[in-house]
VEXPA-366914 format. One line per 4 residues: number of its first residue (from 1); their letters; for each residue x, y, z of C-alpha. Coordinates in steps of 0.001 Angstrom, whole numbers, plus 500000, padded with zeros to 6 digits. Example, Ala and Ser with C-alpha at 12.3 -4.5 7.8 and 13.67 -1.06 7.14 Angstrom:
BEGIN
1 = as = 512300/495500/507800; 513670/498940/507140
This chain:
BEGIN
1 = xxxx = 520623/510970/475490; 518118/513376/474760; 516380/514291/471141; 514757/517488/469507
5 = xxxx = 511655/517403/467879; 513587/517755/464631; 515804/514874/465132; 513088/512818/466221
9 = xxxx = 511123/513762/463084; 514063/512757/461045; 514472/509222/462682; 511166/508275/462017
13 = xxxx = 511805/509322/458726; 514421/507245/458208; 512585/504214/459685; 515364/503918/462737
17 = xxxx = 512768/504280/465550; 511881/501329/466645; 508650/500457/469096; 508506/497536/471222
21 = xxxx = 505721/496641/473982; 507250/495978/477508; 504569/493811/478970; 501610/492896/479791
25 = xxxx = 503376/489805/481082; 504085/489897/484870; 507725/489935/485259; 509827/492736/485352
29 = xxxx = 506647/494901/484900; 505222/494767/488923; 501953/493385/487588; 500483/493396/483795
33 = xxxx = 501878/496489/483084; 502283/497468/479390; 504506/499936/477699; 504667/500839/474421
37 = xxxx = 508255/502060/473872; 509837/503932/471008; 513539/503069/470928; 516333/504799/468625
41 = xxxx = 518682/502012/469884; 518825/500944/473232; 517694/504465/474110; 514004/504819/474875
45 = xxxx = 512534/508172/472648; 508877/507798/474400; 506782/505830/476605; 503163/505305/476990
49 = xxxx = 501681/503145/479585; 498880/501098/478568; 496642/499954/481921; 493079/497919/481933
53 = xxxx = 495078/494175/481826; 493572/493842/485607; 490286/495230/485874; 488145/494061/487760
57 = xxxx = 485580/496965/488443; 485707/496872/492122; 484804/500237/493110; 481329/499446/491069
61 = xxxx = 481149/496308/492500; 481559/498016/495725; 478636/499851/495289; 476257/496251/495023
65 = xxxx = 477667/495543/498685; 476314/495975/502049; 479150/497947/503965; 480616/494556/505758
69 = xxxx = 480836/492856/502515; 482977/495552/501210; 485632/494800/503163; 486970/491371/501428
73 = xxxx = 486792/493184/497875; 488857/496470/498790; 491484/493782/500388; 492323/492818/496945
77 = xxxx = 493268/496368/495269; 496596/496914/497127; 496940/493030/497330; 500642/493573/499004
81 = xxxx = 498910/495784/501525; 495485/494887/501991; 494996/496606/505685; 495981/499963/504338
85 = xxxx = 492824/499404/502239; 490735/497974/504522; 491422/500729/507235; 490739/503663/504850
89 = xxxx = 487339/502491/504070; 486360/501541/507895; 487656/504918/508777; 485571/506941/506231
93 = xxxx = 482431/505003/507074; 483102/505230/511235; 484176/509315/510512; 480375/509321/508400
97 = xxxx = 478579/507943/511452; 480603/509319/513726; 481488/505591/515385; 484298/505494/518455
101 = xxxx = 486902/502643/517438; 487948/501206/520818; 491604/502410/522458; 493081/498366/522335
105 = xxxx = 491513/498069/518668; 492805/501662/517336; 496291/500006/518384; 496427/496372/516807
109 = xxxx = 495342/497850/514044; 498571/500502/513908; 500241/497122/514625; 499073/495101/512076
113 = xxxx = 499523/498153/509508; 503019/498666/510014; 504063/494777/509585; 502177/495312/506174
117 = xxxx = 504475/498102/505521; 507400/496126/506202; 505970/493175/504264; 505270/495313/501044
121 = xxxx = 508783/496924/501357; 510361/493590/501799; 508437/492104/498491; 509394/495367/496551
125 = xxxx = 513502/495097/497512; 513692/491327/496963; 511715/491855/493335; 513310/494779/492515
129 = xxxx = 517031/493052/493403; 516325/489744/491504; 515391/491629/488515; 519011/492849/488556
133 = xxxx = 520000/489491/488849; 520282/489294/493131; 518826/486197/494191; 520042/486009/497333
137 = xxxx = 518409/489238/498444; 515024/488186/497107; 515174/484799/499756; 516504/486766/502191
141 = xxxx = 513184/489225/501958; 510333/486034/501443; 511654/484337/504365; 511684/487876/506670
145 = xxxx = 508184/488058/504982; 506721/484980/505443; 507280/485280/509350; 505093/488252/509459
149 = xxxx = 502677/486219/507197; 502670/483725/510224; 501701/485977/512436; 498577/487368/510531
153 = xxxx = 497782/483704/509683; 498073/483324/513637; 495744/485704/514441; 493437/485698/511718
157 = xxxx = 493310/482038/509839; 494647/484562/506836; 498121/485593/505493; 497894/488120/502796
161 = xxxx = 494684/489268/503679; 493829/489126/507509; 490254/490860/506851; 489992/491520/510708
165 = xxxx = 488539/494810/510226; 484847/495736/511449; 482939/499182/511418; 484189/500202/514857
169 = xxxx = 486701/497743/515576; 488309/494672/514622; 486158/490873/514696; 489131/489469/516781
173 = xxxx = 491518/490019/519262; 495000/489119/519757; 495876/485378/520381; 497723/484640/523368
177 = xxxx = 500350/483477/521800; 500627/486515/519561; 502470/488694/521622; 505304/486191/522486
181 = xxxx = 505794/485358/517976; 505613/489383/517842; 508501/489925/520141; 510703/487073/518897
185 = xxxx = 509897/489229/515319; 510820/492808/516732; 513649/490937/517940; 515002/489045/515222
189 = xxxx = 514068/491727/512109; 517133/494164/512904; 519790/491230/511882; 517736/490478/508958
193 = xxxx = 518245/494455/508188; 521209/494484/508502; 521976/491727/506234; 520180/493285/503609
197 = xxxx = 521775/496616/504119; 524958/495144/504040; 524035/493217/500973; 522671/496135/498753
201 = xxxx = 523411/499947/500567; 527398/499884/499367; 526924/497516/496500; 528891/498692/493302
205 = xxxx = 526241/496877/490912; 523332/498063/492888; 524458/501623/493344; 525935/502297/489421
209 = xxxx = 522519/500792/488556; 520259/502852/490951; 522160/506106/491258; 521269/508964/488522
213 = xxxx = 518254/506795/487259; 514945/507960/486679; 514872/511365/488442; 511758/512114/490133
217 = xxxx = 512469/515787/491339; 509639/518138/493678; 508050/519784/491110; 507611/516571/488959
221 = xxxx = 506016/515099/491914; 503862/518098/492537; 502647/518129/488673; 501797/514069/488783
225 = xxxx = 500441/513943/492187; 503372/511929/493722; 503423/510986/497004; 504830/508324/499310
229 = xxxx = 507854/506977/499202; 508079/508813/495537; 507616/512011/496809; 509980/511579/500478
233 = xxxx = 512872/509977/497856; 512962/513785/496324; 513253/515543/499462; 509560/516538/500491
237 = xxxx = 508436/515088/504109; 505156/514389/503258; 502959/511629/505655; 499740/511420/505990
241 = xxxx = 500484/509796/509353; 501990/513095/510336; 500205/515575/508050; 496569/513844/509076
245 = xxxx = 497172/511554/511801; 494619/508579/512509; 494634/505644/515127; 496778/508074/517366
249 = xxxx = 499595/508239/514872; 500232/511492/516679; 501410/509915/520127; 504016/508017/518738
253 = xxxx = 507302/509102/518085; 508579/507762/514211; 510547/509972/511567; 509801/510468/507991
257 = xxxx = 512952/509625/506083; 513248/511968/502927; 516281/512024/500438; 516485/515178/497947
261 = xxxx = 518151/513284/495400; 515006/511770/493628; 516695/508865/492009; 515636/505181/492112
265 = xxxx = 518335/505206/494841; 516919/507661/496568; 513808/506010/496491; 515611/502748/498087
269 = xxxx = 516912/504245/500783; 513602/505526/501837; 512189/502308/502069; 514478/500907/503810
273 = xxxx = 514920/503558/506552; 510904/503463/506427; 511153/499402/507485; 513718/500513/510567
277 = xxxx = 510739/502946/511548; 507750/501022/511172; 509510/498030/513322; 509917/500513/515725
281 = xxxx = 505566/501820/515826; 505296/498040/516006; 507237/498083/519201; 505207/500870/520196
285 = xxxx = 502363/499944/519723; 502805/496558/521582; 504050/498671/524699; 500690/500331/524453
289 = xxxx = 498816/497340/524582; 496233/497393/527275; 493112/494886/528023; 490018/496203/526282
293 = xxxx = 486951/495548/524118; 488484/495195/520192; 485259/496371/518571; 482289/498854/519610
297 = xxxx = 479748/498504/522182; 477064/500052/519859; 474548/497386/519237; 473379/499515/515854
301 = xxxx = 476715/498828/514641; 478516/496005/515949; 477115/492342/516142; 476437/491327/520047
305 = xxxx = 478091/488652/521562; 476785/485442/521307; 476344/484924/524796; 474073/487798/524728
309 = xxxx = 471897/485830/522506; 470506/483135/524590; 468942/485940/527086; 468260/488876/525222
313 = xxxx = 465325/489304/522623; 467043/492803/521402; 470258/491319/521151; 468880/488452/518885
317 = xxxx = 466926/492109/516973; 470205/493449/516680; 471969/490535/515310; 469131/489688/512526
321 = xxxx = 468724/493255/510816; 472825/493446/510990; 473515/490317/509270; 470239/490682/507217
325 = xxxx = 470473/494581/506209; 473904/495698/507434; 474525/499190/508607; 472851/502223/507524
329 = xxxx = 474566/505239/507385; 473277/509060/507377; 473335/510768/504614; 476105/512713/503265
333 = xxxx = 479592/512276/501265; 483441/512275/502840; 486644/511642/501754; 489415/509951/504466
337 = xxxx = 492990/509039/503597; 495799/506833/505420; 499365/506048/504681; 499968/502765/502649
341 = xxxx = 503307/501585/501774; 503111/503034/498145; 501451/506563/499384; 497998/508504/499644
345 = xxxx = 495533/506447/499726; 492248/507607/499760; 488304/506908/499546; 485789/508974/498867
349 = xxxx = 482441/507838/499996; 478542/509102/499253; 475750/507399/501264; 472453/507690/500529
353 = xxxx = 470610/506498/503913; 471334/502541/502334; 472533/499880/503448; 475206/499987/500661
357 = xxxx = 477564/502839/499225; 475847/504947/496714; 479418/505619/495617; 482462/504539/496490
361 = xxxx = 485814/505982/494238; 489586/505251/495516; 492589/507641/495138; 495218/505117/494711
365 = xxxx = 498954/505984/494812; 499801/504228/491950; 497738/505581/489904; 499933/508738/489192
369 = xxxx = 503033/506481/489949; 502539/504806/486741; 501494/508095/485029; 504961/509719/485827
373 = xxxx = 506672/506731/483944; 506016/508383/480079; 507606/511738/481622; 510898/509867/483472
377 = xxxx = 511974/507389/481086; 512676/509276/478276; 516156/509394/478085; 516928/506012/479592
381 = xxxx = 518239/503047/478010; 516479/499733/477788; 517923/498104/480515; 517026/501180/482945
385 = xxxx = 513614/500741/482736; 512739/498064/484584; 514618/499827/487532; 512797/503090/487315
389 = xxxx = 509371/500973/486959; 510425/498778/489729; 511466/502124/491937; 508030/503465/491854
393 = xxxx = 506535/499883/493301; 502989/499976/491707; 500829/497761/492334; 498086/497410/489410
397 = xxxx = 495474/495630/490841; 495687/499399/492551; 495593/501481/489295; 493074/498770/487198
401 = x = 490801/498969/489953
């Protein structure tokens, strides 16, 4: 139902618009989002989104950090998909100073980024079916999930936030045992798929719920800065994997899935096909897998080895003004952006000479994702905006920042 100006001037007028806040409480809302809602009836007349119930001021807080240090605050923006955000900020500091990630480190970390992706998608269909009342979905997805949680708890001693990443490499390699839980994943996953294909794909509830919802067409995408799986669910094949390819995104062979309906379903299928796709750059990428160093050989950058340290004097140098200082990059400013599961995420990064960011300022995808809410959900009823909220997946630790 739509509403002129004049019609809307005579309902408030008559005192039959009504405003109610969705939120700030957690459920339904993807995080402590709050809309204020104008409502003739069930049908929403405006929305405003109301952000700032997060913040935590991490991108200043960034800026108090030596560059290592950074790494365990960034982790908790995207908290679904913390190695998106830790490998955009190691890549614009190692582009800055011009650092060479080794070959075997460039591709566990492709490998641990796409079981992130499928991790995030799996936590955003589960939610987003058990707030339409399918609770069998939702187990379905946590258990999938937690077995990819296993395997960065394997390797790391972490789940949700591995925080392997170094300037030029990673602070670990594989486990032994790694490889063997990997396979019996890449394995097992496409059943699991299936299930939940089967479950949701052809589902009269799902698809009378999803279908003709919250339109998110091209040029609305171009206007808010859309991008992801926002953007690809309206028809645009846009990846910054493919567009501006890092780790050697380039030399594997993946499709970007893109629907030109720009509906919430839309937006579902996308994410699912994307899951399909990054199982299959996990596959890759274990293929590729050859014996290596997992982090730089520069001694200005990386911390020796500890055997080093019993018969070198420099070594022992090196490893006191790195753990003391921390890195020191040139001067100068850049801006670097990877693919996370929710879109373009980028940082843009000024050094000074320091041994800490002079400034450090994310571009976060759901930023704008949350924006384009007050323009879609006009229109809707009540009970559609949870699913056009949850459609867009944002994740407000993201947009608080």
């Amino acid at each position: 139902m739509s509403k002129t100006f004049h019609d809307l001037d005579e309902l408030e007028k008559s005192g039959e618009i009504m405003e109610l806040n969705l939120g700030p409480q957690h459920p339904s809302t993807h995080g402590v989002l709050r809309l204020k809602l104008r409502l003739d009836g069930e049908v929403v007349v405006s929305a405003e989104p109301v952000i700032g119930y997060l913040h935590t001021g991490i991108e200043k807080e960034c800026e108090t950090r030596t560059y290592q240090q950074v790494f365990t605050l960034v982790d908790r923006l995207d908290y679904l998909s913390g190695p998106s955000e830790e490998q955009a900020f190691a890549q614009t500091v190692e582009k800055l100073m011009g650092i060479e990630v080794p070959e075997r480190a460039q591709t566990i970390r492709l490998l641990l980024l796409e079981l992130s992706r499928i991790a995030s998608h799996l936590i955003w269909c589960g939610t987003s079916a058990l707030e339409l009342n399918m609770s069998s979905v939702f187990m379905y997805c946590m258990a999938e999930r937690e077995k990819i949680l296993d395997l960065f708890e394997e390797m790391s001693g972490a789940r949700m936030f591995p925080s392997v990443w170094r300037i030029g490499g990673l602070s670990r390699d594989l486990n032994p045992e790694f490889e063997n839980h990997l396979t019996a994943f890449i394995k097992d996953f496409p059943k699991t798929w299936k299930d939940l294909n089967n479950l949701l794909t052809d589902n009269y509830v799902w698809c009378e719920r999803l279908q003709g919802v919250a339109i998110i067409n091209k040029e609305t995408c171009q206007q808010y800065m859309c991008t992801g799986p926002v953007i690809r669910g309206a028809g645009i094949s846009y990846d910054i994997r493919k567009i501006y390819p890092y780790l050697g995104y380039e030399n594997y062979s993946f499709d970007v899935p893109t629907y030109p309906e720009g509906d919430c379903y839309a937006r579902y299928k996308v994410r699912m096909e994307e899951m399909r796709q990054s199982l299959s750059l996990v596959q890759q990428a274990q293929n590729r897998l050859k014996p290596g160093p997992v982090l730089t050989g520069n001694r200005k950058v990386a911390l020796p080895p500890r055997h080093e340290l019993a018969r070198s004097m420099e070594a022992v140098i090196h490893q006191f003004k790195l753990v003391s200082e921390g890195l020191h990059p040139p001067e100068g400013e850049l801006y670097q952006c990877v693919e996370s599961a929710r879109g373009e995420l980028g940082y843009y990064l000024v050094s000074d000479g320091s041994n800490k960011p002079y400034r450090l300022r994310v571009r976060s995808p759901s930023f704008p994702h949350v924006e384009v809410l007050k323009k879609i959900l006009s229109g809707l009823i009540i009970s559609d905006v949870v699913v056009a909220i949850a459609s867009v997946d944002p994740i407000l630790g993201d947009v608080d920042r």
